[in-house]
Each structure stands twice: as C-alpha cells, then as structure tokens.
Backbone as JSON, one array per atom type, in Angstrom:
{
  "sequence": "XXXXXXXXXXXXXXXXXXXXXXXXXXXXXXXXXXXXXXXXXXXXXXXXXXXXXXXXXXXXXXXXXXXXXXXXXXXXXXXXXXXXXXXXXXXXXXXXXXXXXXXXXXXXXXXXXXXXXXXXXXXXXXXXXXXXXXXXXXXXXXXXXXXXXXXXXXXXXXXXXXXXXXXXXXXXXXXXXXXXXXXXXXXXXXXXX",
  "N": [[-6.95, 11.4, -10.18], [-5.45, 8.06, -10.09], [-2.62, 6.78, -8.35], [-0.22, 4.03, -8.76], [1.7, 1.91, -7.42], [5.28, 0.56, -8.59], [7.3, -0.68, -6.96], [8.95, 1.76, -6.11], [8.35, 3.44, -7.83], [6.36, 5.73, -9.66], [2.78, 4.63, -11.53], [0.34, 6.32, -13.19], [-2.98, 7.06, -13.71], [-4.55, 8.16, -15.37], [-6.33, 11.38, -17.59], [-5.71, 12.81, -19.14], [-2.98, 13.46, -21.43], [0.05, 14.15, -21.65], [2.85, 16.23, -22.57], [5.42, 14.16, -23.26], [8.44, 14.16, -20.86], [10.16, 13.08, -18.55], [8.5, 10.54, -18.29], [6.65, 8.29, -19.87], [3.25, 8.44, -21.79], [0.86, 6.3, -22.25], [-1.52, 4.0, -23.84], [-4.48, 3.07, -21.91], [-6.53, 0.96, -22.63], [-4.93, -0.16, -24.72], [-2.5, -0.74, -23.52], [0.3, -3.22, -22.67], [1.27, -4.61, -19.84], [2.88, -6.01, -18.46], [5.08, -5.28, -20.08], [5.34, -2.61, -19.53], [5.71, -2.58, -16.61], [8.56, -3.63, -16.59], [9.62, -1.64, -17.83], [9.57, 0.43, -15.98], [11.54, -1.01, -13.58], [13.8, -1.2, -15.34], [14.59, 0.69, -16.13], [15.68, 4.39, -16.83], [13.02, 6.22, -16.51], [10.78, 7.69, -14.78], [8.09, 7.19, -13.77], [5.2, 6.72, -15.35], [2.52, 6.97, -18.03], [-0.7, 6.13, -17.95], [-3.34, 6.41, -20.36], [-6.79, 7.33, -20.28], [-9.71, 7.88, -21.46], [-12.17, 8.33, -19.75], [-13.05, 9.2, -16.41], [-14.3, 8.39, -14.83], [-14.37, 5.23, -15.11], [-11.52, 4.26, -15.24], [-10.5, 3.23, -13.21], [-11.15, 0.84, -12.73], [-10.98, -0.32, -15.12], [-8.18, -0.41, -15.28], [-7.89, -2.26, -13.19], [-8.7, -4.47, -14.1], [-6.12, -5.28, -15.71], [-4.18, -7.16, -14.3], [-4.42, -9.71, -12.08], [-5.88, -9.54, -9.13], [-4.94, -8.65, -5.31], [-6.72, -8.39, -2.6], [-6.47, -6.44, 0.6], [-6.27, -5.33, 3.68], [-5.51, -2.9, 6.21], [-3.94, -1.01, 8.99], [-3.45, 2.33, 9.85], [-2.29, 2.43, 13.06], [-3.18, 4.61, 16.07], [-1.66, 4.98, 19.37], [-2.31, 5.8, 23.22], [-1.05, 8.04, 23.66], [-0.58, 9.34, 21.46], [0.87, 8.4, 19.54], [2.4, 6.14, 16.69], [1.6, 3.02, 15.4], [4.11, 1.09, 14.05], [5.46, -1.62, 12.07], [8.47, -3.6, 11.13], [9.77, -4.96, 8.07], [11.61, -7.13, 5.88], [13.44, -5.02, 5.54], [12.17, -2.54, 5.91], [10.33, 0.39, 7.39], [7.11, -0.35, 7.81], [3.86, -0.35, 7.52], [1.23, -1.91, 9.28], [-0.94, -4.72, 7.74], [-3.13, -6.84, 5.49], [-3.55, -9.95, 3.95], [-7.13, -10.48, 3.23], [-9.69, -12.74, 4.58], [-11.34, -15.9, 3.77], [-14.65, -14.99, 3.61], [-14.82, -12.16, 5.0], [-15.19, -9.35, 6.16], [-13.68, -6.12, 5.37], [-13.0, -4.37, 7.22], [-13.02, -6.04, 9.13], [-10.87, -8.06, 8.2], [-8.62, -6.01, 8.48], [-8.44, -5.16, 11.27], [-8.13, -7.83, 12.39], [-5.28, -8.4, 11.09], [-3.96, -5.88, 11.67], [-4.1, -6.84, 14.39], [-2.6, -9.64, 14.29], [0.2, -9.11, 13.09], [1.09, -7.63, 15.23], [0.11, -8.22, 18.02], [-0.99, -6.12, 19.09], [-3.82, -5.48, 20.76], [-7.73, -4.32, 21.33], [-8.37, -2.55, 19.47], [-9.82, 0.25, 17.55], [-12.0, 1.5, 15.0], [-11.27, 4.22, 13.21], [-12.03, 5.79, 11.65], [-11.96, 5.29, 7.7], [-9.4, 5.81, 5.54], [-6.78, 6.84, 2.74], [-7.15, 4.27, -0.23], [-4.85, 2.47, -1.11], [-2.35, 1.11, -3.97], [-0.6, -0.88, -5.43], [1.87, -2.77, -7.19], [3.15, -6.09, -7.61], [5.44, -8.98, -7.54], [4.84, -12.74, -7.45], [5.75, -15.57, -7.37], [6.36, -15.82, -10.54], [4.48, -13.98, -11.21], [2.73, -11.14, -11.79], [0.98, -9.25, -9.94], [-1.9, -6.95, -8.74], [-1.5, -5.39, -6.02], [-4.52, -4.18, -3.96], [-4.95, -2.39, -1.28], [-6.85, -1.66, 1.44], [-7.17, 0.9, 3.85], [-7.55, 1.9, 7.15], [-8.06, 4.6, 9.92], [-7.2, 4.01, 13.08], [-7.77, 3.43, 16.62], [-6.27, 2.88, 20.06], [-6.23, 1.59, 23.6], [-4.15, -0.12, 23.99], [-1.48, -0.93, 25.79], [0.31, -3.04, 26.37], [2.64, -5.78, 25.38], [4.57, -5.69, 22.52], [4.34, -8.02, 20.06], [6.07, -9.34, 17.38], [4.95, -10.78, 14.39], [6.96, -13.41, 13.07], [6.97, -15.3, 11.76], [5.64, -13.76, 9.26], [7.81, -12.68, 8.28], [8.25, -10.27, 9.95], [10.08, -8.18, 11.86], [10.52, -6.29, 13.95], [8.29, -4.35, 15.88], [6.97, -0.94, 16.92], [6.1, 1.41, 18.69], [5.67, 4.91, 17.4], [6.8, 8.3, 17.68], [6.54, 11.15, 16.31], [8.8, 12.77, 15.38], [10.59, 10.32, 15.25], [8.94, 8.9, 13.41], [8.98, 10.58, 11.01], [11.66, 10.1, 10.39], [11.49, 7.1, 10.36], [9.95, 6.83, 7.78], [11.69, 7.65, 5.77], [13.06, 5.45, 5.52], [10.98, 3.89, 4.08], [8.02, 2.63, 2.3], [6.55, 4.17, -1.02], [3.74, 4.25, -1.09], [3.02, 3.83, 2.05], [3.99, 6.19, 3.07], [2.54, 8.34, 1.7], [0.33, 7.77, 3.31], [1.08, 8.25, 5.53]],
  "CA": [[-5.81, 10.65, -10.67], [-4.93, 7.09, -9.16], [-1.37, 6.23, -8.23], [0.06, 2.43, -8.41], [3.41, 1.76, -7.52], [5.36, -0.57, -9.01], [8.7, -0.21, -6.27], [8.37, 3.01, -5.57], [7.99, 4.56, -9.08], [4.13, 5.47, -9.73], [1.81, 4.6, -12.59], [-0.5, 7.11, -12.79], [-4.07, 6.77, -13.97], [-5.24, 9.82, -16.31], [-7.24, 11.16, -18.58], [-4.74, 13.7, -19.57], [-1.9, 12.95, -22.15], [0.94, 15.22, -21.24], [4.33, 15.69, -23.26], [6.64, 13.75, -22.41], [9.87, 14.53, -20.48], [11.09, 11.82, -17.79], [8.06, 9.79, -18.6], [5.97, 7.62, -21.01], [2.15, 7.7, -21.89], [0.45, 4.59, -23.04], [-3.46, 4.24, -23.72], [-4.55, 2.46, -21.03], [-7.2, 0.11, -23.33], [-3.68, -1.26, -25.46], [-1.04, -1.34, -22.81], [0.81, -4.29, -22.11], [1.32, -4.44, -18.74], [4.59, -6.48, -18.11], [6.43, -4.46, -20.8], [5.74, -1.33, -18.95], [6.85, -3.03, -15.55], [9.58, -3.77, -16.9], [10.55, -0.79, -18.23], [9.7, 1.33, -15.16], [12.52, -1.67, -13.02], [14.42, -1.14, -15.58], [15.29, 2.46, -16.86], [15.69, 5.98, -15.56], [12.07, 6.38, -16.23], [10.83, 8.28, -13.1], [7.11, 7.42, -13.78], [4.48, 5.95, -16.63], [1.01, 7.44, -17.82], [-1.99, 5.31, -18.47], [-4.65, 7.53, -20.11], [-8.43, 6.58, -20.37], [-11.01, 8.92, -21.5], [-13.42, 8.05, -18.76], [-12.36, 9.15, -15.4], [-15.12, 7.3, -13.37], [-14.01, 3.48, -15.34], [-10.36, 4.21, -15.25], [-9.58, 2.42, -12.28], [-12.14, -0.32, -13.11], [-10.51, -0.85, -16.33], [-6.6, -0.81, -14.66], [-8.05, -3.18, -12.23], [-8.85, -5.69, -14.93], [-5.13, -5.99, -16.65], [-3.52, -8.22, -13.13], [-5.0, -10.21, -10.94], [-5.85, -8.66, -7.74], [-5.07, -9.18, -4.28], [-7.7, -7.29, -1.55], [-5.69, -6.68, 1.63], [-6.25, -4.72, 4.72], [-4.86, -2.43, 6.53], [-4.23, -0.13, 9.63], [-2.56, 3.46, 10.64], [-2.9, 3.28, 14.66], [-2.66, 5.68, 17.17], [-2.15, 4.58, 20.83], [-3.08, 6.97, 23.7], [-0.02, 9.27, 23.69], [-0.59, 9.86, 19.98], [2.12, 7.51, 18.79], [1.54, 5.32, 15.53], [2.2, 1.57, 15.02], [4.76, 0.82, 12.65], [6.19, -3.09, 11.67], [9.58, -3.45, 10.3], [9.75, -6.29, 7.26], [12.16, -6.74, 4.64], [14.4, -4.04, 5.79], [11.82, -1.38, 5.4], [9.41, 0.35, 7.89], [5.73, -0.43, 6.85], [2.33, -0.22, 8.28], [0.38, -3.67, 9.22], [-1.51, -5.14, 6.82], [-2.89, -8.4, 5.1], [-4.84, -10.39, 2.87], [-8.58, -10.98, 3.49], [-9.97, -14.27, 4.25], [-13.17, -15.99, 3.42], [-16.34, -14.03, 4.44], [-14.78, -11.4, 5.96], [-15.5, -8.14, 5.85], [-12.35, -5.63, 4.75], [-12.52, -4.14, 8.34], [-12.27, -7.43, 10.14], [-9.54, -8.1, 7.88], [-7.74, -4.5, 8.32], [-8.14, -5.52, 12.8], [-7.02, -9.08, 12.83], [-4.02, -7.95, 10.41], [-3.08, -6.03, 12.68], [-3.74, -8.02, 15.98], [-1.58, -10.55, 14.01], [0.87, -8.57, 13.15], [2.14, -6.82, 16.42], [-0.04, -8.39, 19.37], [-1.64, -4.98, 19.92], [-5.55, -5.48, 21.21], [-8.5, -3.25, 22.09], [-8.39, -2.04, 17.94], [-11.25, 0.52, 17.2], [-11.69, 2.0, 13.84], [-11.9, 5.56, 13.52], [-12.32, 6.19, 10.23], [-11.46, 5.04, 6.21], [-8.19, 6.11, 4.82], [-7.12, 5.93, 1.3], [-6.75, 2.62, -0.69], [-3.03, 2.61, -2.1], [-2.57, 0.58, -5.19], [0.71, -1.23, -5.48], [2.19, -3.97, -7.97], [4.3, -6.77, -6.96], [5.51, -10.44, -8.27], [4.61, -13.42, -6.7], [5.58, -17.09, -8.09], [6.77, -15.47, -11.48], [2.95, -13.43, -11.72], [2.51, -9.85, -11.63], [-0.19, -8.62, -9.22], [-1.77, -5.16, -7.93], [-2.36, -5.53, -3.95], [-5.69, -3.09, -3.31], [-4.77, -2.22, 0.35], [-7.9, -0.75, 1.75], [-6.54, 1.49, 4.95], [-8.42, 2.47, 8.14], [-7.16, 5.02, 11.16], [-7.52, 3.52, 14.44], [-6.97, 3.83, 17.84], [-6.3, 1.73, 20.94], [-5.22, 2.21, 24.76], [-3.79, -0.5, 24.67], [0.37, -0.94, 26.51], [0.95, -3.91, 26.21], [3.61, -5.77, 25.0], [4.13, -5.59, 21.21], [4.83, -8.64, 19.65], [6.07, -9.15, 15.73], [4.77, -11.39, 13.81], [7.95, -13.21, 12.81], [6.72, -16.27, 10.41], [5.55, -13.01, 8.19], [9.13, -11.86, 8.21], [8.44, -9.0, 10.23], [11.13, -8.47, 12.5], [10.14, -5.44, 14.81], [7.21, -3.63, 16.26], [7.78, -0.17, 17.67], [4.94, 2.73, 18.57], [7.0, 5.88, 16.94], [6.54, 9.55, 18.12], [5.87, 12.56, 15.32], [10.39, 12.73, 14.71], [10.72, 8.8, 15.04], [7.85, 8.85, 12.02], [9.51, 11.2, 10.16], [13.2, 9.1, 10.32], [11.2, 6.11, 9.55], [9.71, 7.05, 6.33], [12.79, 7.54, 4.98], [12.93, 3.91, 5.0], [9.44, 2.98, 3.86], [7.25, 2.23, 0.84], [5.86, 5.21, -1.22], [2.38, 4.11, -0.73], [3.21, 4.37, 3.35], [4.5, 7.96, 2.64], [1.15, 9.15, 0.77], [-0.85, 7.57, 4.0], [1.49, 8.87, 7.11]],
  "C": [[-5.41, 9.61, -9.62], [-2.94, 6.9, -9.38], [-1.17, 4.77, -8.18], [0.98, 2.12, -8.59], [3.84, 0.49, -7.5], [7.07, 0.13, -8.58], [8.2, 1.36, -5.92], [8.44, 4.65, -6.65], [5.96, 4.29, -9.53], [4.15, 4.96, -11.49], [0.66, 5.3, -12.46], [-1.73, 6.96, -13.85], [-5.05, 8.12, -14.36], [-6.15, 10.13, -17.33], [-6.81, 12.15, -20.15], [-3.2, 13.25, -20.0], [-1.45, 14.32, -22.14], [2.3, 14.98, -22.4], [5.1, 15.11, -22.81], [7.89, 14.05, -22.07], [10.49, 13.07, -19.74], [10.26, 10.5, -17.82], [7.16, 9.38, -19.53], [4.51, 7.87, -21.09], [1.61, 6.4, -22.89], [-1.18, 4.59, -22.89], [-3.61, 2.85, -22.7], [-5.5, 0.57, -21.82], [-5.64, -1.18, -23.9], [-2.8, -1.71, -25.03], [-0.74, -2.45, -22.41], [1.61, -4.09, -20.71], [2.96, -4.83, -17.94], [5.59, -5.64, -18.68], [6.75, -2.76, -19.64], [6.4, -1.26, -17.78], [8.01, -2.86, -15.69], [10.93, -2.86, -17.05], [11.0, 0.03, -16.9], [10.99, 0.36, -14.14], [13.43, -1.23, -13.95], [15.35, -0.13, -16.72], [15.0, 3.44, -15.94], [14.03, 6.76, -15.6], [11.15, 6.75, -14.75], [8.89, 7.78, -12.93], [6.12, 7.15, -15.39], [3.34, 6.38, -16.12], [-0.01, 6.7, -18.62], [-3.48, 6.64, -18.57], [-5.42, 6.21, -20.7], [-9.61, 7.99, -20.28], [-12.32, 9.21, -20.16], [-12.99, 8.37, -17.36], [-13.26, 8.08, -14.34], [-14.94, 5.54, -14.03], [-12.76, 3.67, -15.53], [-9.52, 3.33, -14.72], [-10.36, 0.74, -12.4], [-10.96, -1.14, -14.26], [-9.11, -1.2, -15.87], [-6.99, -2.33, -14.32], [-7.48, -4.71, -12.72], [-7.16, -6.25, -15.44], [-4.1, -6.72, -15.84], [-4.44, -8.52, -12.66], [-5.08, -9.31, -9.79], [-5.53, -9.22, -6.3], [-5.44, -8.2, -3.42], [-6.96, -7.5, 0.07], [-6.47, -5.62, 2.49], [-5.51, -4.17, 5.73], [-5.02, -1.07, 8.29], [-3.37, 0.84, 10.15], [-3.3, 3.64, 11.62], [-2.36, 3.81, 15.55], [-2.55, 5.05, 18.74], [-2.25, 6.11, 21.57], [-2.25, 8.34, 24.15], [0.06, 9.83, 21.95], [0.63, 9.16, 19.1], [1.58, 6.57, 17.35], [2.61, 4.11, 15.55], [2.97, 1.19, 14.35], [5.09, -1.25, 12.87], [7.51, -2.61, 10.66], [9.84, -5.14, 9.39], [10.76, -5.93, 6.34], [12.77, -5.59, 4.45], [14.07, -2.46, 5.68], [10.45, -1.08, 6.71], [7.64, 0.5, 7.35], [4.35, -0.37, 8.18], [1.34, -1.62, 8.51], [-0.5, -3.63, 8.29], [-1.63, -6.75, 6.21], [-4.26, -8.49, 4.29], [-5.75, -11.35, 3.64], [-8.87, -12.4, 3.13], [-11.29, -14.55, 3.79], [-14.17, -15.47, 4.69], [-15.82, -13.49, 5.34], [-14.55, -9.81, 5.37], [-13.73, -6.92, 5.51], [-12.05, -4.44, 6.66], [-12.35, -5.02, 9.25], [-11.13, -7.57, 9.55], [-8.57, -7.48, 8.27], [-7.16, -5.15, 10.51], [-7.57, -6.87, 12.67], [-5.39, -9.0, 12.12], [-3.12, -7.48, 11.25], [-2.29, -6.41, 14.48], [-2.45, -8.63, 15.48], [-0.42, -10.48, 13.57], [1.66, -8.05, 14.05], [1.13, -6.92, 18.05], [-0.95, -7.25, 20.15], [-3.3, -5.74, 19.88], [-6.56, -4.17, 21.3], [-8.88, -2.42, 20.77], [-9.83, -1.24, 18.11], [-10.83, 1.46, 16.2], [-12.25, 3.72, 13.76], [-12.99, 5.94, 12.3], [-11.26, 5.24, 8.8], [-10.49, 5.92, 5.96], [-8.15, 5.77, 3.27], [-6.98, 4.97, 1.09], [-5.92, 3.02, -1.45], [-3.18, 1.12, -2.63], [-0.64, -0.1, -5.27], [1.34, -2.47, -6.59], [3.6, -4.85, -7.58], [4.58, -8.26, -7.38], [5.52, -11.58, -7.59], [4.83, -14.76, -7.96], [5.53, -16.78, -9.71], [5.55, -14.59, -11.96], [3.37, -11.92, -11.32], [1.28, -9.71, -10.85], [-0.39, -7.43, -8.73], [-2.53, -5.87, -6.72], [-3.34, -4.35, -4.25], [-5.62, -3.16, -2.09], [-5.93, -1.3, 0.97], [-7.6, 0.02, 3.97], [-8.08, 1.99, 6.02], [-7.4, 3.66, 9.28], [-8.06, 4.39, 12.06], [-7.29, 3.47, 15.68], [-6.9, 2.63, 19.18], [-5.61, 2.32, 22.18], [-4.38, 0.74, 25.0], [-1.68, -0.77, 24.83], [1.01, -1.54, 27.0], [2.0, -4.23, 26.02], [3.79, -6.14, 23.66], [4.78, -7.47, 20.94], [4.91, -9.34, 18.07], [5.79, -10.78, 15.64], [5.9, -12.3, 12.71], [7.96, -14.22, 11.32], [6.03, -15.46, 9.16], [6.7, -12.18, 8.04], [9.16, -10.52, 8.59], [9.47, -9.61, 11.58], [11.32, -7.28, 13.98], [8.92, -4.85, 14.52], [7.63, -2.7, 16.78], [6.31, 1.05, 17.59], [5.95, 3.87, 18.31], [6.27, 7.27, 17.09], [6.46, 9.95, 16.56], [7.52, 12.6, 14.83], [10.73, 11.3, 14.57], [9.92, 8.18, 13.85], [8.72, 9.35, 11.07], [10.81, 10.31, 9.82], [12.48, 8.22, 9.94], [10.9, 5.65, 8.42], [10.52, 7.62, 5.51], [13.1, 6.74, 4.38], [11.77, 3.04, 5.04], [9.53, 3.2, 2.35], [6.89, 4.18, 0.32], [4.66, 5.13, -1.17], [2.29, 4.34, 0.86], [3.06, 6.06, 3.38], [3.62, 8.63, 2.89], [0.2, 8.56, 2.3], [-0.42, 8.73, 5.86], [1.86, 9.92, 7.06]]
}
C-alpha cells in the first residue's frame, strides 16, 4: 500500500475496498483527482482510498493522473549520531530538491543538500523510502516523488541555510530534539525519521 499526502492527510493506494467510516473509496481508473483534493482540504475526511486491482501498476497508474516532480533527498547523520534537519515555512523538514538535467537522483539527493545547509564531505549510506506528496504550484496540482537516501558526514562545520529557498534555519538535532521537532513537521518526514 502507497501513501500520498495531500497536507498531511494520506491517499492511500489499494487494492482493497474497505467500508467506509471516516473515509471515501474511489476506483482509482475513474477518479477525478482535484475533486478528491479538494475534498480531503476541505472536510473532516481523515483520509481517501484509491483502489486498483493490480497491485504491481497501481502506483504507475496514480503516477499518471498529475504531473510529476522527481526530487531528492537526504536523512544525515553527523559523527555524534545527530541528524540534519532545515526549518522552512514554519515547519521542520529534511533537505531536499528538484533534479536537474542529467543528473543522477543521488547527485541530486547530495547537492540538495550541500545547498541547502552548507554541510560537505556527504556519503550515501543507503536508499530510504520514496514519500509521495501532492502540492499546488501556479494554480496546478502536482505529486513531488522525493526519492530519500541515509547519509553520513564528519563534517563540523558551520551550517549555513539556504535562505533564497525560504529556509530559515539549519540545526544537527539529538534523538529528544528529533522527537520535539516532528511535532512540527510534514507527515511524509514522520514516516522517514
């Protein structure tokens, strides 16, 4: 089952039509896509189910009904075990950005967050999940595909935010400074930290 949050209520990606209580199913083939936005901004709707018989073209088929935007991303560790955060838009989030020409989705995921918070020395550990998100740009609906890495770095430097992307702090955050932060994050953050 895929998740794709639209604010921080999911759309969930099934194959399984459930009764409904606090939320809607919709066949994924007929749904209109804005209406359901819409609804989930604008009712007590906690959550919307897109079924599709097929579990392995499910997300294929989602993919297709917005435009896409392929971003990159990174949860890193420095050498006391701390993790990177950025603060944008009044919410703590994880660096990230959209891929340029001819570049691979892990160059993307490292210069993102070079350019983001100044940190250097980036090495990728491993793939994380890809969180699914929907968001409006210039009156359009789009799903970001954020493709995540963990990574690590020594380096102790000095952070510095990226401020012409309206981020507004950088901060390496202990294991209780994480926890308090994701209070005030995304639900796609959440599901990664």
């Amino acid at each position: 089952m895929y998740k794709i949050f639209v604010g921080d209520k999911p759309i969930l990606l099934t194959t399984v039509a459930e009764e409904e209580t606090n939320f809607k199913n919709y066949l994924l083939k007929k749904v209109d896509m804005v209406k359901v936005i819409k609804k989930l901004n604008k009712t007590e709707l906690s959550e919307v189910r897109l079924i599709h018989k097929n579990p392995k073209k499910i997300l294929k088929k989602f993919l297709k009904k917005l435009p896409n935007v392929v971003a990159g991303g990174g949860k890193v560790y420095n050498a006391n075990g701390e993790v990177l955060f950025i603060y944008r838009n009044d919410k703590w989030d994880l660096p990230k950005g959209k891929t340029e020409k001819k570049e691979s989705i892990e160059q993307t995921s490292i210069r993102e967050v070079e350019e983001e918070t100044g940190v250097k020395g980036l090495e990728i550990v491993k793939p994380l999940d890809t969180t699914y998100h929907i968001f409006k740009r210039n009156g359009r609906y789009k799903i970001k595909v954020t493709y995540w890495f963990e990574m690590k770095t020594n380096y102790d430097g000095k952070l510095k935010a990226q401020e012409n992307e309206g981020i507004t702090k950088v901060a390496w955050l202990n294991d209780s400074q994480t926890k308090e932060a994701l209070k005030n994050s995304y639900a796609n953050i959440k599901l990664l930290v």
